[in-house]
TORKOL-4160 file (C-alpha; in steps of 0.2 Angstrom, whole numbers, padded with zeros to 4 digits, m for minus):
152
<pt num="1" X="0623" Y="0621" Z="0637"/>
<pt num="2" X="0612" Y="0614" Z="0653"/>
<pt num="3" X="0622" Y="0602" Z="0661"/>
<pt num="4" X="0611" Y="0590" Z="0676"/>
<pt num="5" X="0622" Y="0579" Z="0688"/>
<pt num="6" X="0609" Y="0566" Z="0694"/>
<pt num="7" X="0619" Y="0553" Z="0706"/>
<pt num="8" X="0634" Y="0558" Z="0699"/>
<pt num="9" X="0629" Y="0556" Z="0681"/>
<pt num="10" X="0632" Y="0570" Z="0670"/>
<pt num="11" X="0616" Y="0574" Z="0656"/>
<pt num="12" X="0613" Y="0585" Z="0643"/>
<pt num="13" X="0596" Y="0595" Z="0637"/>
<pt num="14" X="0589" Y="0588" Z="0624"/>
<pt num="15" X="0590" Y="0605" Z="0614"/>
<pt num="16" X="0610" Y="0603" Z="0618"/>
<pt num="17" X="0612" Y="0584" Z="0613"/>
<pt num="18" X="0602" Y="0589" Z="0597"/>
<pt num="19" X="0615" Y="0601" Z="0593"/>
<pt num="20" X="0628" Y="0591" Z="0596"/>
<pt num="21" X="0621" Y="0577" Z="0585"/>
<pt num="22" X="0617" Y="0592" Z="0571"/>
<pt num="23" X="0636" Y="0595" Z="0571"/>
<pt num="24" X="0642" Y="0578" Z="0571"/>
<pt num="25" X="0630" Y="0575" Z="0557"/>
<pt num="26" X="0638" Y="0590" Z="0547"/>
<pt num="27" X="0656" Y="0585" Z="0550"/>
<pt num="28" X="0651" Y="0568" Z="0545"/>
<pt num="29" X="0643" Y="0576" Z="0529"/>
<pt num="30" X="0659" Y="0587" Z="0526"/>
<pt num="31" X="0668" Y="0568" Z="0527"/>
<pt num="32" X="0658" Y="0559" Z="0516"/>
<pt num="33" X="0660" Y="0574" Z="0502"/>
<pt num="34" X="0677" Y="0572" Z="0504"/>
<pt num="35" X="0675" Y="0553" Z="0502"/>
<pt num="36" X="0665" Y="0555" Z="0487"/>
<pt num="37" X="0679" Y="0566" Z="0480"/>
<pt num="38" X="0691" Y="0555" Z="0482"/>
<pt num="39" X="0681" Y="0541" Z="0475"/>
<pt num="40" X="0682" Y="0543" Z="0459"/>
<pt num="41" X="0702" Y="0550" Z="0456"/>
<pt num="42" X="0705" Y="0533" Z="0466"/>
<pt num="43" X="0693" Y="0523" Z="0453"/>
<pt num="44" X="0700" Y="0529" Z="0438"/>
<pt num="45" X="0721" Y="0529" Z="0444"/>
<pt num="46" X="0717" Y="0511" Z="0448"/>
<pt num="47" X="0709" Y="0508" Z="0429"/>
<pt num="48" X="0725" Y="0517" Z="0421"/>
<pt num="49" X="0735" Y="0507" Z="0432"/>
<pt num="50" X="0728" Y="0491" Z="0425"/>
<pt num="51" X="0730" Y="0500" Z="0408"/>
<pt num="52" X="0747" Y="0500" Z="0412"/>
<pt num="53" X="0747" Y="0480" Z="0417"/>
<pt num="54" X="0740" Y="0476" Z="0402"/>
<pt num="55" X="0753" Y="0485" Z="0390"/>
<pt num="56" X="0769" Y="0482" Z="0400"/>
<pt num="57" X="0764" Y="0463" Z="0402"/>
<pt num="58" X="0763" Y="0461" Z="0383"/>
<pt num="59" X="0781" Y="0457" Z="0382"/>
<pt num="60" X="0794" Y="0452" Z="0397"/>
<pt num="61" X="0808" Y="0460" Z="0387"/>
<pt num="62" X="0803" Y="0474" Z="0376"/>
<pt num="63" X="0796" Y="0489" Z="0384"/>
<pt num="64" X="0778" Y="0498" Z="0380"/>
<pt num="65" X="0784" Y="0511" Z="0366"/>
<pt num="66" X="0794" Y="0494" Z="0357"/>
<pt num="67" X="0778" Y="0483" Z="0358"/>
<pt num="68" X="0767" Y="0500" Z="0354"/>
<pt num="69" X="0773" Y="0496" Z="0335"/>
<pt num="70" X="0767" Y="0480" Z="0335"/>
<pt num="71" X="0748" Y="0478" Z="0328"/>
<pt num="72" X="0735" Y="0473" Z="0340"/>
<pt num="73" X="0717" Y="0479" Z="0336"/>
<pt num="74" X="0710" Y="0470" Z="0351"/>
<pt num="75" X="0721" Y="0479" Z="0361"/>
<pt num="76" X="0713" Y="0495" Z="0356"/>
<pt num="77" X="0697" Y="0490" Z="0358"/>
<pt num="78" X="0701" Y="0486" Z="0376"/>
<pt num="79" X="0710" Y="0503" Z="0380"/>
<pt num="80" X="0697" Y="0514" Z="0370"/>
<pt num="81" X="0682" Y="0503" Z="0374"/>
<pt num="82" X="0688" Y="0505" Z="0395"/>
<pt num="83" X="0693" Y="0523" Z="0394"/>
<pt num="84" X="0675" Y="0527" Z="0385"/>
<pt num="85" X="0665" Y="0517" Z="0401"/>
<pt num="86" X="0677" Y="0523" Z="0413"/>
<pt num="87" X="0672" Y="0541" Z="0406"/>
<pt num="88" X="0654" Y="0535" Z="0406"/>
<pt num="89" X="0656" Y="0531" Z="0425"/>
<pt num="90" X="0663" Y="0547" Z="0431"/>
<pt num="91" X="0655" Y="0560" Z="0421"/>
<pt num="92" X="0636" Y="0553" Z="0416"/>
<pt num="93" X="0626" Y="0556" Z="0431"/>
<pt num="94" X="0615" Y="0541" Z="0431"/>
<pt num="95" X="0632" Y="0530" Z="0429"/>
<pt num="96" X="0640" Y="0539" Z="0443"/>
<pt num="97" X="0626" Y="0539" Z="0456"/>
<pt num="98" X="0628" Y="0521" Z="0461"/>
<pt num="99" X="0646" Y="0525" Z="0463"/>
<pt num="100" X="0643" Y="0538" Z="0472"/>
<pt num="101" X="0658" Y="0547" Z="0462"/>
<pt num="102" X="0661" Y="0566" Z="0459"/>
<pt num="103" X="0667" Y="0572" Z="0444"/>
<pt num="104" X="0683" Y="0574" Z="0438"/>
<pt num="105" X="0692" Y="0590" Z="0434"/>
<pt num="106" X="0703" Y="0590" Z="0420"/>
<pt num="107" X="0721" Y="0589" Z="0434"/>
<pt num="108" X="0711" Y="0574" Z="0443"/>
<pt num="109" X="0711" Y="0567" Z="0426"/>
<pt num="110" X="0731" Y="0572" Z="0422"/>
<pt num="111" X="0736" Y="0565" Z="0439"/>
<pt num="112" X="0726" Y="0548" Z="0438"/>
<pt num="113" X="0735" Y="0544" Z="0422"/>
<pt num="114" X="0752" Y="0550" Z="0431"/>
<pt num="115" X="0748" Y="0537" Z="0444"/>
<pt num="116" X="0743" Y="0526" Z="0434"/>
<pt num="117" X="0759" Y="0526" Z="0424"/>
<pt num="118" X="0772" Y="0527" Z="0438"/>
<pt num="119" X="0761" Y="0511" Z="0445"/>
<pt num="120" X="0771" Y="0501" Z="0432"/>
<pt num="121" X="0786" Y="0513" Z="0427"/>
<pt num="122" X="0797" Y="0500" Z="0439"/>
<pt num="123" X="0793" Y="0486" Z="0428"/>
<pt num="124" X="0796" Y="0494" Z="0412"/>
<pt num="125" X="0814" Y="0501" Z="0423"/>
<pt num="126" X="0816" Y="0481" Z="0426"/>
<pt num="127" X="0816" Y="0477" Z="0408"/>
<pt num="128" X="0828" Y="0489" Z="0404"/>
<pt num="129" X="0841" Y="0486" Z="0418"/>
<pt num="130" X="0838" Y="0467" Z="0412"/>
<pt num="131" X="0842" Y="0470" Z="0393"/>
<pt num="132" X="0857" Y="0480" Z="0397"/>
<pt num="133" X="0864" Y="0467" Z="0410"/>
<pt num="134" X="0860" Y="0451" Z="0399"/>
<pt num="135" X="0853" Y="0454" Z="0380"/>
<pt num="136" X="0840" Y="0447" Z="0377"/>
<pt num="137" X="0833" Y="0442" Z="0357"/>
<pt num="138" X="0820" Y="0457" Z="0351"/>
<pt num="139" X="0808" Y="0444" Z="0347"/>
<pt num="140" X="0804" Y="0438" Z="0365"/>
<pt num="141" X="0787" Y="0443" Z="0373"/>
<pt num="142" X="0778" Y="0436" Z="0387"/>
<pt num="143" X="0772" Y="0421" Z="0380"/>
<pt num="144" X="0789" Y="0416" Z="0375"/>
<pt num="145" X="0796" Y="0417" Z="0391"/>
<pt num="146" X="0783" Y="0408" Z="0400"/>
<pt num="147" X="0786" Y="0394" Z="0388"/>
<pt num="148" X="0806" Y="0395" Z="0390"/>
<pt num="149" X="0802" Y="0392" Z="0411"/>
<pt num="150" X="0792" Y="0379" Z="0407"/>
<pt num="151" X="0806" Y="0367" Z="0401"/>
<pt num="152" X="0816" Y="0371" Z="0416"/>
C-alpha cells in the first residue's frame, strides 16, 4: 500500500483506494445477500402472523380450534387465497425480483409459521386465563362483545 503525506495529509494510490473500494463493495454485496435472505422469512412470518390476527380475532372468548368448527367459506378463501400469493411471491422468480426475496427452504417455511403462531399464542393464553377466571357464554364472539361495550 503507497502511502504519501503531503502537508500532513495522508493519501493513498489509486490502485490502493481502488482496492479498498473493491472490498467495501464485496462486504457490502455479502450484506445485501444476507439482507435478501432474510427478506423473505421476515415477509412471510409477518403474513402468518396476520393469519393468526385474523382467526384468533374472530371471537373474544372462544379460542381458534373452538371457532375452527364453525363454517366460514370466506374465511378459506382468505387463508388459501393469501398462502397461494404469498407462495407466488417467494418462490416465482418474476414475483419475487421486485421484492428482492430469496427463496424459502422448507425450515424457513416451518419457522415462519412457528413465528407467526407464537405472535398470537398470548392472546389465545388471554382467552383462556379469562374463561377460567370468569365464564363466559360459548356463544360470544367478537361482534358480541363489542356490542356488549357499547352500552356501557
Amino acid at each position: 500500500m503507497d502511502v504519501a503525506v503531503h502537508h500532513g495529509k495522508t493519501f493513498l494510490s489509486t490502485a490502493d483506494e481502488s482496492q479498498i473500494l473493491e472490498r467495501v463493495g464485496f462486504a457490502l454485496g455479502r450484506v445485501e445477500k444476507r439482507i435478501q435472505n432474510a427478506r423473505g422469512p421476515t415477509f412471510a412470518a409477518l403474513v402468518a402472523a396476520n393469519i393468526g390476527l385474523v382467526l384468533t380475532n374472530r371471537s373474544w372468548s372462544r379460542t381458534i380450534p373452538a371457532m375452527m368448527k364453525e363454517p366460514n367459506k370466506a374465511l378459506w378463501w382468505v387463508i388459501d387465497g393469501t398462502a397461494l400469493f404469498l407462495a407466488l411471491v417467494i418462490y416465482l422468480p418474476v414475483l419475487r425480483a421486485p421484492f428482492h426475496f430469496a427463496p424459502l427452504h422448507t425450515l424457513d417455511v416451518v419457522m415462519c409459521l412457528f413465528a407467526g403462531a407464537v405472535s398470537v399464542l398470548w392472546f389465545e393464553a388471554l382467552k383462556i386465563i379469562r374463561r377460567i377466571s370468569r365464564p363466559t357464554p360459548a356463544s360470544a364472539t367478537a361482534g358480541d362483545a363489542l356490542v356488549k361495550g357499547a352500552g356501557r
